[in-house]
Each structure stands twice: as structure tokens, then as C-alpha cells.
C-alpha positions in Angstrom: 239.0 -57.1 -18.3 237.4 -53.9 -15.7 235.0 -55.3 -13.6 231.4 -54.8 -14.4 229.5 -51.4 -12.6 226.9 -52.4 -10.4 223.6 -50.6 -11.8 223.3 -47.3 -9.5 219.4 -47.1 -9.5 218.8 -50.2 -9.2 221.1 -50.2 -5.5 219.2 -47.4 -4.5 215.7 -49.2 -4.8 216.4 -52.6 -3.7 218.8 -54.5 -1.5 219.5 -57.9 -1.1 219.4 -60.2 2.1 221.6 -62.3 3.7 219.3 -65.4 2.4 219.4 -63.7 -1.1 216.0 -62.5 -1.1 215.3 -58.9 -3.1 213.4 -56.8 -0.8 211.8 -53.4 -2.0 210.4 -50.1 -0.3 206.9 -49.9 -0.5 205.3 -47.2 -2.0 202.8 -45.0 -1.2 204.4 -43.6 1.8 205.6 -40.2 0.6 203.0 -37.8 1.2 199.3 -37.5 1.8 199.2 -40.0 4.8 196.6 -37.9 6.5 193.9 -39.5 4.8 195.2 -43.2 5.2 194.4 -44.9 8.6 197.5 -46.1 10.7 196.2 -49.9 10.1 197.2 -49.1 6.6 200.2 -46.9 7.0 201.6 -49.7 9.3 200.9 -52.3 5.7 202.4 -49.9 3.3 205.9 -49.3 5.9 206.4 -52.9 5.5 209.3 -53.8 2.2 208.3 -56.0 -0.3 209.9 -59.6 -1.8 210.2 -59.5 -5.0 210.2 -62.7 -6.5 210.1 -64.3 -10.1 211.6 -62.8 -13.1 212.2 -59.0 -11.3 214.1 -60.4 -8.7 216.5 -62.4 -11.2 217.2 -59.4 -13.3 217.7 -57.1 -10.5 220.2 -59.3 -9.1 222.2 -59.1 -12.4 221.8 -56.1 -12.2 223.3 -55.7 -8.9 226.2 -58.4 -10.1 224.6 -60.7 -7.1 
């Protein structure tokens, strides 16, 4: 049996640590950051956890 393709988009949006947490990119930190304040630009450049149900299908998703 071929071994199972790891889901492409899902690599490029999350990654897993070394403790096997699922850690995302915020968003909001394309464009328009003029008008946000650096207090909050510092926030949203933070990644997020993901926890719960998203994080256990993205990890199957990722064959993790």
C-alpha cells in the first residue's frame, strides 16, 4: 500500500511542535496596520494553539 499524502494546505497553515501542539499564524496582519496601534500589532504577531477538535483533525491531516 503508497503511503498516505500529507494535506498540502493544511502544511502550509499550521505546523506542529516538538510537544505536539498545533500552532497557527494569526491573522489580521496582512495589510492595513496603519490604523492598528503597535500594542495590538505586537498581539496579533503572536501564533495561535489550536486545541480541541481542529487540532485533532489537522493532525490527521498532517499524518502526525
Amino acid at each position: 500500500m503508497p503511503k498516505m499524502k500529507t494535506n498540502s494546505a493544511a502544511s502550509k497553515r499550521v505546523r506542529i511542535t516538538g510537544s505536539g501542539k498545533v500552532m497557527q499564524v494569526g491573522s489580521a496582519m496582512r495589510h492595513n496596520l496603519e490604523h492598528k496601534s503597535a500594542r495590538k500589532r505586537r498581539a496579533l504577531s503572536a501564533d495561535a494553539v489550536l486545541r480541541g477538535g481542529q487540532a485533532k483533525k489537522l493532525k490527521q491531516l498532517l499524518q502526525k
